[in-house]
MDAnalysis code that builds the backbone (N, CA, C; Angstrom):
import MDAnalysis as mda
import numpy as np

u = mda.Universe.empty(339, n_residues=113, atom_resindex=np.repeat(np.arange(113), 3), trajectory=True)
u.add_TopologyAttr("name", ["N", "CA", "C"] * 113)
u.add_TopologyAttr("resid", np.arange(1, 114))
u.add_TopologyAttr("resname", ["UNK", "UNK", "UNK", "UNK", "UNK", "UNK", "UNK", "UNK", "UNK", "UNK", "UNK", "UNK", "UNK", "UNK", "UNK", "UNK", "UNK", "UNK", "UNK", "UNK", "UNK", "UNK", "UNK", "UNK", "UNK", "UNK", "UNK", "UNK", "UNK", "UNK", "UNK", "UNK", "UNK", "UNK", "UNK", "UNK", "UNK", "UNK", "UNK", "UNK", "UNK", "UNK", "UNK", "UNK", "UNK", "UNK", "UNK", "UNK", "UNK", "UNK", "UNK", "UNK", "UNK", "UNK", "UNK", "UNK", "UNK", "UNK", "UNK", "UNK", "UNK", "UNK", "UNK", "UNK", "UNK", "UNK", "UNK", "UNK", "UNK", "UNK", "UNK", "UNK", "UNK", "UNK", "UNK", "UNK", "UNK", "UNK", "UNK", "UNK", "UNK", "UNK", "UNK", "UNK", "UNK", "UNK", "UNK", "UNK", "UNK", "UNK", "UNK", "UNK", "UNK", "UNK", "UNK", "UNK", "UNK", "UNK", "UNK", "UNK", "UNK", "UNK", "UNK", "UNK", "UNK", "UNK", "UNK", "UNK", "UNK", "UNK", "UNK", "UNK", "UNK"])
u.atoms.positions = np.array([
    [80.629, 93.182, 96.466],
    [81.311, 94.455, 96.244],
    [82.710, 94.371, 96.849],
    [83.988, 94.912, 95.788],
    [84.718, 94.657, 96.685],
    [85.481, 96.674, 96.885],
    [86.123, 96.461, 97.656],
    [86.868, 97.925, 97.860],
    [88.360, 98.366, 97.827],
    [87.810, 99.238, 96.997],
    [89.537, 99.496, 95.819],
    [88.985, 100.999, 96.080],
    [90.889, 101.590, 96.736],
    [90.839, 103.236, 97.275],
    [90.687, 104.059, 96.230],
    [90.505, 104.648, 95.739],
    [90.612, 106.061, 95.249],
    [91.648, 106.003, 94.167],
    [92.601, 105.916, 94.959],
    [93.947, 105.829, 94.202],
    [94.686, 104.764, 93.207],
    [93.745, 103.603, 93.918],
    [94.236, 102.620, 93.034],
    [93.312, 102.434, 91.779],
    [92.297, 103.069, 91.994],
    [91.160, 102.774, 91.167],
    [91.534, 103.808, 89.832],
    [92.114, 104.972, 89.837],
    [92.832, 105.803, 88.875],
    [94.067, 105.733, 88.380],
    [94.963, 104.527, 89.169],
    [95.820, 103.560, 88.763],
    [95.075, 102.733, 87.483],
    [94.413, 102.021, 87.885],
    [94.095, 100.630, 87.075],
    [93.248, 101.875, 85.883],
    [92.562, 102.558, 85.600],
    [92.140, 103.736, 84.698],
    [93.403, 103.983, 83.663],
    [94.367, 104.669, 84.093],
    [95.912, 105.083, 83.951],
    [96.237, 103.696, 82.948],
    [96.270, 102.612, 84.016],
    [96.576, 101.501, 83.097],
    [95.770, 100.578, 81.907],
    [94.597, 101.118, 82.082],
    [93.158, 100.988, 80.658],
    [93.603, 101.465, 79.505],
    [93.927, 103.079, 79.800],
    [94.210, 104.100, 78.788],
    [95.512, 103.466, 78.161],
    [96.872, 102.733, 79.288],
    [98.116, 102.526, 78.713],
    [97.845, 101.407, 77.350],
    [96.715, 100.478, 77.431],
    [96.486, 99.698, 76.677],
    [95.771, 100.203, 75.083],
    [95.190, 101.080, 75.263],
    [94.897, 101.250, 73.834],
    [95.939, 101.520, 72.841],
    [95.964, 101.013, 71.603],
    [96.724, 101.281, 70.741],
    [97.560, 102.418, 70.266],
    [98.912, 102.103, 70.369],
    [99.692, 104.054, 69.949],
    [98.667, 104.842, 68.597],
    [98.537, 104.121, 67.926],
    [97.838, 104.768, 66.569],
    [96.638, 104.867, 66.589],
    [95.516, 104.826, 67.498],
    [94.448, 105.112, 68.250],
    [94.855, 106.353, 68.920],
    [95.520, 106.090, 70.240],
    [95.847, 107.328, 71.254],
    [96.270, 108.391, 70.954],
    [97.435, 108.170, 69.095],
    [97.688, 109.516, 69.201],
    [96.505, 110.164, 68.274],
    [95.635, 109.791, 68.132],
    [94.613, 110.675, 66.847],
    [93.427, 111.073, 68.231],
    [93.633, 110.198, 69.319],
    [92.543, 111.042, 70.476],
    [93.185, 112.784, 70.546],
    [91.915, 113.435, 70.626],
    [92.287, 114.988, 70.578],
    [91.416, 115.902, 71.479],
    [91.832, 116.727, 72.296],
    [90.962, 117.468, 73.449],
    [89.895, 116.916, 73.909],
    [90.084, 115.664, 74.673],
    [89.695, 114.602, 75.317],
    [90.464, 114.625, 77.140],
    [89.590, 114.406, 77.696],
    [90.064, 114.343, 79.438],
    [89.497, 113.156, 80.004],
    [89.940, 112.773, 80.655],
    [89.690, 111.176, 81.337],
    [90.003, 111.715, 83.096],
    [88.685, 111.262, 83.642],
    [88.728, 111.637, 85.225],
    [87.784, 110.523, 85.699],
    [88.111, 109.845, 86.978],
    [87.171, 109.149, 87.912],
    [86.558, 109.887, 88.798],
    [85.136, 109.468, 88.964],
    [84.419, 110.136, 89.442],
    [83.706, 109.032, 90.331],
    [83.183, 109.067, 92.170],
    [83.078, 108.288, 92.496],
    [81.547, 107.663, 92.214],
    [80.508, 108.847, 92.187],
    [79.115, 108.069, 91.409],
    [78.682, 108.761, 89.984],
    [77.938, 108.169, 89.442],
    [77.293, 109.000, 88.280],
    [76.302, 109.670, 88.417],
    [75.731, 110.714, 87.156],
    [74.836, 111.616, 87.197],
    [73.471, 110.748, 87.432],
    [73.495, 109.515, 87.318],
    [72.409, 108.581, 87.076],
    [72.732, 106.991, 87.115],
    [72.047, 106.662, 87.718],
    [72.399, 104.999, 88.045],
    [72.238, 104.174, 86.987],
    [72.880, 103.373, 87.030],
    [73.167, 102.755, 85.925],
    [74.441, 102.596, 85.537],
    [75.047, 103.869, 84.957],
    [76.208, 103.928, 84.378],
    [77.976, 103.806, 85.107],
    [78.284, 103.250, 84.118],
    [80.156, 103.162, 84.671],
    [81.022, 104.245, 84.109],
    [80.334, 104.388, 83.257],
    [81.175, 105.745, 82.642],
    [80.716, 106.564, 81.918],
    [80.825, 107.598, 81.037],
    [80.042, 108.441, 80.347],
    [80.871, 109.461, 79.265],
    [80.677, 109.417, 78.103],
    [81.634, 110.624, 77.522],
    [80.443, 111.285, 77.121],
    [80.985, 112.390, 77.233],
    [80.454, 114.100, 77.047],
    [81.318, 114.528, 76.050],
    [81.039, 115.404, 74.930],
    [81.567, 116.119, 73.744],
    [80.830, 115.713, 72.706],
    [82.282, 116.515, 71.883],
    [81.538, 116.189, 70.650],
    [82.632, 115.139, 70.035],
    [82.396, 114.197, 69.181],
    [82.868, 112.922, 68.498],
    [83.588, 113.669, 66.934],
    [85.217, 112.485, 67.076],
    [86.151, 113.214, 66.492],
    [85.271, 113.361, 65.041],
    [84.226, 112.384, 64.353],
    [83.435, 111.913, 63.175],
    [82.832, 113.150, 63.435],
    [82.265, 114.351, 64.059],
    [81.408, 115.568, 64.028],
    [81.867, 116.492, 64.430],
    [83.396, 116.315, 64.050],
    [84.009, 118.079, 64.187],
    [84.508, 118.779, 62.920],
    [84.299, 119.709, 62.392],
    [84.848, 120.223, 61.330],
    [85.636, 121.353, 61.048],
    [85.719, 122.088, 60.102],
    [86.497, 123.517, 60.447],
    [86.247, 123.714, 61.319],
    [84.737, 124.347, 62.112],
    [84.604, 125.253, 62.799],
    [85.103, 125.337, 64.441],
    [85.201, 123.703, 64.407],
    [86.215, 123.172, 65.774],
    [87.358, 123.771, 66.184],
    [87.070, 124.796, 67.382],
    [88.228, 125.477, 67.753],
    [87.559, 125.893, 69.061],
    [88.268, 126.495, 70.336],
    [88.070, 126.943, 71.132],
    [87.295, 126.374, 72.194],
    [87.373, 125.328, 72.034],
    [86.508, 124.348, 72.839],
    [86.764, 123.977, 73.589],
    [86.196, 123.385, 75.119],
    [86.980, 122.839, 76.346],
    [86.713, 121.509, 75.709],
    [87.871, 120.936, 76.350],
    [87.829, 118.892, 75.717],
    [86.878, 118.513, 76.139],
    [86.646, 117.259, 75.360],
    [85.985, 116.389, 75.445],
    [85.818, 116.034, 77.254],
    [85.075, 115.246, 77.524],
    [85.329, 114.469, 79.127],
    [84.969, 113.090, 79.047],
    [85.355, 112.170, 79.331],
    [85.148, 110.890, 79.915],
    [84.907, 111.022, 81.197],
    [84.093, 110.509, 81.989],
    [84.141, 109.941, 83.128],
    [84.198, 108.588, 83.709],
    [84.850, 107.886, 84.748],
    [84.994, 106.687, 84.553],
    [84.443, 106.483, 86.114],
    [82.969, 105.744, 86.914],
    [82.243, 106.131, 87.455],
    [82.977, 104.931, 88.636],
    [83.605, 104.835, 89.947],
    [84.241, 104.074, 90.707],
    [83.430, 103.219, 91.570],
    [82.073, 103.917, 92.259],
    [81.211, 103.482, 92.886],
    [80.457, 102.292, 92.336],
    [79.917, 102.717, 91.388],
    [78.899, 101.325, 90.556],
    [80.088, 99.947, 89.930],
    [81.584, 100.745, 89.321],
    [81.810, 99.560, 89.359],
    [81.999, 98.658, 90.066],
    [82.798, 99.325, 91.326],
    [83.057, 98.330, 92.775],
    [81.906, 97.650, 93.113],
    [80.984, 98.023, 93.053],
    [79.411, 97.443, 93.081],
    [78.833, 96.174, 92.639],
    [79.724, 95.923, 91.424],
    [79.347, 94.760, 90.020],
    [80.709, 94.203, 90.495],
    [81.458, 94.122, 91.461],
    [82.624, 93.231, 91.297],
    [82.861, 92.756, 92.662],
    [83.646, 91.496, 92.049],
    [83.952, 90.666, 93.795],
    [85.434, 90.598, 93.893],
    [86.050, 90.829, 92.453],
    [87.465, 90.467, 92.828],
    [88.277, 92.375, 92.116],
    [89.384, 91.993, 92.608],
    [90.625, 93.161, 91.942],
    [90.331, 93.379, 90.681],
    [90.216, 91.910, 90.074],
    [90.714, 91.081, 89.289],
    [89.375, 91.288, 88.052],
    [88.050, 91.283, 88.182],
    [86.926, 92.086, 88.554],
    [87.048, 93.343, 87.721],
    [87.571, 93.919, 88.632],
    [87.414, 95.344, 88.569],
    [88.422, 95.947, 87.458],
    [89.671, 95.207, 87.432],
    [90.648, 95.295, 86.344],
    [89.699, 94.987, 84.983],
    [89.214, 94.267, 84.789],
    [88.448, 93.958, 83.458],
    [87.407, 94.853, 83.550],
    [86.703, 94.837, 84.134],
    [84.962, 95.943, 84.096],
    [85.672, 97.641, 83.994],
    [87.171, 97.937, 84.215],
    [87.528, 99.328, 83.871],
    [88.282, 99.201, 82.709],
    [88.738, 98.339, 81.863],
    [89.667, 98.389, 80.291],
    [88.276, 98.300, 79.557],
    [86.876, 97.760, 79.665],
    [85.663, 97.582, 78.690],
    [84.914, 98.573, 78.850],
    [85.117, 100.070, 80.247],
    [84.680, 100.839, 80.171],
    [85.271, 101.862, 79.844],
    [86.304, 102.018, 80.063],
    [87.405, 103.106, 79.178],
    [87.495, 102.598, 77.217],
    [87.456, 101.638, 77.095],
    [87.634, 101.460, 75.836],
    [85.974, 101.467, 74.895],
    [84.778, 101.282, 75.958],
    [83.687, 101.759, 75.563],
    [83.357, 103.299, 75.111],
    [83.938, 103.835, 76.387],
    [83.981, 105.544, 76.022],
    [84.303, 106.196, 75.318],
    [86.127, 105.698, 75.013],
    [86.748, 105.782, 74.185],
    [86.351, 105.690, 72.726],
    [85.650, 104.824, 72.315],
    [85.138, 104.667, 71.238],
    [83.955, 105.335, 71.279],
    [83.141, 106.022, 72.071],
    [82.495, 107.309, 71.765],
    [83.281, 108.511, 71.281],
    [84.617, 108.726, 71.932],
    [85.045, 109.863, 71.217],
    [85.295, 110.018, 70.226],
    [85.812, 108.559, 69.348],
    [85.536, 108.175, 68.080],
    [84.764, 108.551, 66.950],
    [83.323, 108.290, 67.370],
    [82.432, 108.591, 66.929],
    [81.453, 107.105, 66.901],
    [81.231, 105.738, 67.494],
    [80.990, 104.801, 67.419],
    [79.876, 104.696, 68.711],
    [78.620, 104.731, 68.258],
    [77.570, 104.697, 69.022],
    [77.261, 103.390, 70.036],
    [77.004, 103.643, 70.863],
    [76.152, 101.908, 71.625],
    [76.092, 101.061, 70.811],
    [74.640, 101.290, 69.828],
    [74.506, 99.974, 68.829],
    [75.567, 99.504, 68.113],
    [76.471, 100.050, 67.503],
    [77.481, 99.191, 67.424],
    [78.755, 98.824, 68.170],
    [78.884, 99.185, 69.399],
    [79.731, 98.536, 70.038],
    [79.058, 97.425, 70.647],
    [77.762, 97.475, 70.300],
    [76.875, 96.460, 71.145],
    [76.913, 95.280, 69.783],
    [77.206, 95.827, 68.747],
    [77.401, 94.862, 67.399],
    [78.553, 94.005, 67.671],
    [79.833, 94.754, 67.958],
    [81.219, 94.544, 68.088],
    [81.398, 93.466, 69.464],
    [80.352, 93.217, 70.230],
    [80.662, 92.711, 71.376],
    [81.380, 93.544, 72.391],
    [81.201, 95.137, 72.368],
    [80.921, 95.671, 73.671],
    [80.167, 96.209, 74.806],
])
C-alpha cells in the first residue's frame, strides 16, 4: 500500500478526467465526479450512480446529476507505486465514465476493461 494525501489523489482524478477525449467530455451531461475515501462496500474503486445518457428521454429534466465516485482507500490498497496508482485511477474513471454512457461491465469486460 502506498500513501497518496487527499489532495493529490483528486489531482491525479482531475488529471484522468483531463484525458478523456474533447468529443466524449463534451456530450458528458449532469454528471459529478468526487473522491471519496472508502466505498459503500468492499470491493469497489469507484461507482456511478444515475441514470445512463442511452436511458434518458424527453422526460429528463430536473434531476440532480449523475455521481461518480472515485473510492481512494481501496485503491491505495492495490498499489505499491505513485506510478500504481496513476494507472489504477485513469481505468477507474474511464470505467465509470463509460457507465454514464450507457456501457455495462460485460462489455467493458469485452473491451478489456
Amino acid at each position: 500500500m502506498i500513501d497518496v494525501s487527499r489532495s493529490k489523489f483528486e489531482e491525479l482524478v482531475a488529471e484522468a478526467l483531463d484525458l478523456i477525449p474533447p468529443d466524449l467530455a463534451k456530450v458528458m451531461d449532469n454528471v459529478v465526479v468526487v473522491v471519496v475515501d472508502d466505498p459503500p462496500e468492499a470491493g469497489l474503486l469507484g461507482l456511478y450512480t444515475g441514470i445512463p445518457l442511452t436511458e434518458r428521454g424527453e422526460w429528463y429534466s430536473g434531476v440532480l446529476p449523475d455521481r461518480i465516485e472515485i473510492y481512494r482507500n481501496p485503491t491505495l490498497a492495490i498499489c505499491e507505486t505513485e506510478a500504481d496508482v496513476v494507472e489504477e485511477v485513469q481505468i477507474t474513471v474511464v470505467h465509470e465514465i463509460a457507465h454514464h454512457f450507457g456501457i455495462d461491465d460485460d462489455r467493458l469486460h469485452e473491451l478489456g476493461w
